[in-house]
C-alpha positions in Angstrom: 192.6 138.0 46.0 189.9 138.0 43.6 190.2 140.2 40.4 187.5 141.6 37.7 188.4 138.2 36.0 187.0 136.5 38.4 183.7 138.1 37.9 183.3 137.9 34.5 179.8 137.0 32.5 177.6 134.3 34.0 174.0 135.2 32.8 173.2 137.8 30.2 171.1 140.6 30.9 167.5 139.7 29.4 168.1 142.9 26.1 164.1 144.2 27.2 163.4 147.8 25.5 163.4 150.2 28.2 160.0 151.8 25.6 157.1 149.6 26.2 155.6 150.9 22.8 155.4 154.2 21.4 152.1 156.1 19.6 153.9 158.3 17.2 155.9 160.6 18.7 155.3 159.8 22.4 157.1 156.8 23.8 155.7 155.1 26.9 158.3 153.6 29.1 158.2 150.4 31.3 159.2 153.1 34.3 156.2 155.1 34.1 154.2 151.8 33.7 155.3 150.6 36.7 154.5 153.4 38.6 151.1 153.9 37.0 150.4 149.6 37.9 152.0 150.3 41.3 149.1 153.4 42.1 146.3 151.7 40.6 146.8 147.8 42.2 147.9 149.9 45.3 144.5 151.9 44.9 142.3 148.6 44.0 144.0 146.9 47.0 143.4 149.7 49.5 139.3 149.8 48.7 139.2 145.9 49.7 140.7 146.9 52.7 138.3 149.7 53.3 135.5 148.2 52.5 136.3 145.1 55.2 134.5 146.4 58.2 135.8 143.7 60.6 139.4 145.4 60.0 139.1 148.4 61.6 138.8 149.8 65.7 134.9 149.6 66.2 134.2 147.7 63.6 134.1 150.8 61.4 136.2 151.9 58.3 137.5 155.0 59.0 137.7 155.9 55.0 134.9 155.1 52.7 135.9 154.4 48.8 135.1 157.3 47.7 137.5 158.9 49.6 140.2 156.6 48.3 139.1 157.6 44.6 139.9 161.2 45.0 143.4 160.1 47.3 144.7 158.2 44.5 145.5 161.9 42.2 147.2 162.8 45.8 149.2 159.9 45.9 150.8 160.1 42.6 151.7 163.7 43.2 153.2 162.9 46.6 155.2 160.2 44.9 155.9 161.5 41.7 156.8 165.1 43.1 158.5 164.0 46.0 160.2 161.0 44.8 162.4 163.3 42.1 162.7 166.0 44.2 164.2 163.7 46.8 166.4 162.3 44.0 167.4 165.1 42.9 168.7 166.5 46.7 169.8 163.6 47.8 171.9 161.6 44.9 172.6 164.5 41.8 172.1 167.7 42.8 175.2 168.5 40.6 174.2 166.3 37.6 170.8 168.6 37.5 173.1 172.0 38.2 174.8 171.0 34.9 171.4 170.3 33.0 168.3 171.7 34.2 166.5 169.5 31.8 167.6 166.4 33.6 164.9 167.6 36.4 162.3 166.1 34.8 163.4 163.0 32.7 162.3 160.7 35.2 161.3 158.6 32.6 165.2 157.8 32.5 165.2 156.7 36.0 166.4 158.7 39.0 163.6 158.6 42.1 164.1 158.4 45.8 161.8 156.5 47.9 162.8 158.7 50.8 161.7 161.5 49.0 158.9 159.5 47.6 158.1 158.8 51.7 157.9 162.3 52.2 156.0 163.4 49.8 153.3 160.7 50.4 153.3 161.5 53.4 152.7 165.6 53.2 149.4 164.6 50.8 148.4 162.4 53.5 148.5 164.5 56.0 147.0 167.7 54.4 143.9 165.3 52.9 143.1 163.7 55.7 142.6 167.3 57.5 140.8 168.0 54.9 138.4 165.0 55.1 138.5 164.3 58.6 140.2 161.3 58.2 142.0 159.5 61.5 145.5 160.1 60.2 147.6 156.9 61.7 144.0 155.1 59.9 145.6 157.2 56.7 148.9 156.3 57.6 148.1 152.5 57.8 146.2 151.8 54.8 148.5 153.4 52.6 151.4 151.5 54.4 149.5 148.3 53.8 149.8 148.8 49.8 153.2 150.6 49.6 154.6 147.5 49.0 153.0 147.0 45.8 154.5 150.3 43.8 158.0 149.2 45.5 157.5 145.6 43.6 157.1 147.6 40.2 159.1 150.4 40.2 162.1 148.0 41.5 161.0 145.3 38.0 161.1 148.8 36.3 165.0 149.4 37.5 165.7 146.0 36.2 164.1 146.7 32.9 165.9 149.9 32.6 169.2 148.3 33.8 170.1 150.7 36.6 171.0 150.6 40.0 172.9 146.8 39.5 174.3 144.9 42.6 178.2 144.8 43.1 180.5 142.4 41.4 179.8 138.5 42.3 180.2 135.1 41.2 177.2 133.8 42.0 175.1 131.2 39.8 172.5 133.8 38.9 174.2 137.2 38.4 173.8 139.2 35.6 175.8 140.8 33.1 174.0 144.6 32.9 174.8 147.3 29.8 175.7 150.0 31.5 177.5 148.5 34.1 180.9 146.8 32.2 181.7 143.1 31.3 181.4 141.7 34.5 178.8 139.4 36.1 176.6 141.9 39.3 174.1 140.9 41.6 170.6 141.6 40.3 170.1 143.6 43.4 166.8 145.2 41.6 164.9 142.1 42.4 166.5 141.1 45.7 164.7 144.9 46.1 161.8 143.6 44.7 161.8 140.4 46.3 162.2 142.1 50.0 160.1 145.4 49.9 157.6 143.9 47.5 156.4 140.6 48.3 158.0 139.8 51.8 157.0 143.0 53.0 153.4 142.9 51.8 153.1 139.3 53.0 153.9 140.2 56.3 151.9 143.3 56.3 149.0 141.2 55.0 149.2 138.6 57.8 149.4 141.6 60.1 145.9 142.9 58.9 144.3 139.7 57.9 145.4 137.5 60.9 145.7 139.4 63.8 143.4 142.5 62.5 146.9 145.1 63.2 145.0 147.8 61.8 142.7 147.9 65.3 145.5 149.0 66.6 146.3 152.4 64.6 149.8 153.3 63.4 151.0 149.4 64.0 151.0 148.7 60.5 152.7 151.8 59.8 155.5 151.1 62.4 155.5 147.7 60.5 156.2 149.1 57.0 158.7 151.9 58.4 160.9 149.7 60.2 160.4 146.5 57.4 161.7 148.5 54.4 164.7 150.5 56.6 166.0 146.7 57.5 165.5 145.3 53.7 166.9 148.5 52.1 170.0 148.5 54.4 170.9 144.6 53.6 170.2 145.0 49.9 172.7 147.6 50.1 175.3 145.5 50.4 174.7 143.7 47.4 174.1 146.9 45.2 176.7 149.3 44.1 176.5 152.3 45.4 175.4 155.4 43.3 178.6 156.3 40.7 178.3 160.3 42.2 178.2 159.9 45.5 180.0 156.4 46.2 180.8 154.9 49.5 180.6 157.6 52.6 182.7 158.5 55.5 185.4 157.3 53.5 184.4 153.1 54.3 184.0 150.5 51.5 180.0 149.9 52.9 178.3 152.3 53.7 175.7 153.9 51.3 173.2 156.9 51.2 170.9 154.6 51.2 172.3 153.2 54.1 172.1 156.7 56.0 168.3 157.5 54.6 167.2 154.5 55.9 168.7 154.0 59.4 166.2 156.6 60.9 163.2 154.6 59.8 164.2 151.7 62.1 163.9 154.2 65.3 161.2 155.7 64.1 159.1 152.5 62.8 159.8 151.5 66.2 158.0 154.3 68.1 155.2 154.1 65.9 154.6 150.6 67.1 154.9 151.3 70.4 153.1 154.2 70.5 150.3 152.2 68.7 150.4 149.5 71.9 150.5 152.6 74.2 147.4 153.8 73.0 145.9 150.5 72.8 146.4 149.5 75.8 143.9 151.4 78.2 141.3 149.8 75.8 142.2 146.1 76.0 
């Protein structure tokens, strides 16, 4: 049976300073670098895609860039107030019951996507009201460039050293800080690696090659179910969150695990329910 010994240091961590530089007092960190790259590539990415005509039902975008210039403060609050919030419910509600304070360090780490998700998607939902915006047009573009803030803010976990893989042996593990003498799977870019590039990739192909976004909310459905399935297999590589640990009493399964499940159902109506509606036109 295989011991801690067995897992002990392959590959240092790379020692990268969790500060990317500092101006006097204030100290800018990698983390909210990554999130400010992720909103403004996202953003940059989303007006090529609005601007393309030939992408959208009719021939027509549905969201001009301008539009998408006043979205992008919407976004980050969605994503920035939703992703701690979620955090903060759904992984250390009693960490934060302890110390107030730690509510809004998220320069130390500690967002949810799922709470990210639903905050992105309450500003989505109340702007395009507001702007007469198709909302599954909304719901697809955004979809389309999600997969770019997921690519940094998971590089930014790595940096920081957080939310490490489980105990392994294999040729490329790491040995992280905070997370003992023993050799872990980099599960941060396996994260990276699936919600970031794969997903975008596909997503891409999706709009590019087939023109998805014709069919409104496919892309969408797409996303949804594509980051439930690569969440829920990176979770068994990563440790699960010291607080909470493994649920239902199992060695397996995760919070993450649980948030994410749902998606897969409902990723998978929203594609259907995107043929549905397509259908009577084809």
């Amino acid at each position: 049976m295989p011991t801690a010994a067995n897992f002990m240091a392959i590959m240092p961590f790379p020692n990268i300073d969790p500060i990317a530089f500092a101006i006097g007092p204030v100290a800018v960190h990698w983390y909210g670098l990554a999130y400010v790259a992720g909103i403004m590539i996202g953003w940059y990415y989303a007006r090529i895609i609005a601007g393309n005509d030939s992408l959208w039902p009719g021939n027509a975008s549905p969201i001009t860039k301008a539009q998408l210039d006043d979205f992008v403060v919407w976004v980050a609050l969605g994503v920035v107030l939703g992703g701690r919030i979620g955090y903060i419910l759904f992984y250390d509600m009693a960490s934060i019951i302890e110390s107030p304070i730690r509510a809004i360090q998220i320069w130390n780490g500690g967002m949810s996507f799922h709470g990210g998700l639903a905050g992105t998607t309450i500003a989505m939902i109340i702007f395009a009201k507001r702007n007469k915006i198709p909302l599954w047009n909304l719901f697809d573009i955004v979809a389309a460039v999600v997969p770019v803030g997921l690519f940094f803010g998971r590089i930014a976990n790595f940096i920081n050293g957080e939310l490490w893989g489980r105990l392994t042996d294999v040729p490329w593990a790491v040995v992280f800080p905070t997370g003992g003498p023993f050799a872990r799977h980099p599960s941060q870019l396996y994260e990276a690696g699936l919600e970031g590039i794969v997903l975008l990739l596909v997503l891409a192909a999706l709009i590019y090659g087939v023109r998805a976004l014709k069919t409104p909310g496919f892309v969408t459905g797409v996303f949804v179910c594509g980051y439930a399935l690569s969440r829920i297999f990176v979770e068994f590589f990563r440790e699960p969150d010291v607080q909470l640990g493994y649920l239902l009493g199992t060695n397996w399964l995760t919070m993450g695990m649980v948030l994410s499940s749902p998606m897969i159902l409902l990723g998978l109506w929203a594609m259907i329910r995107a043929r549905l509606q397509a259908a009577p036109q084809s």
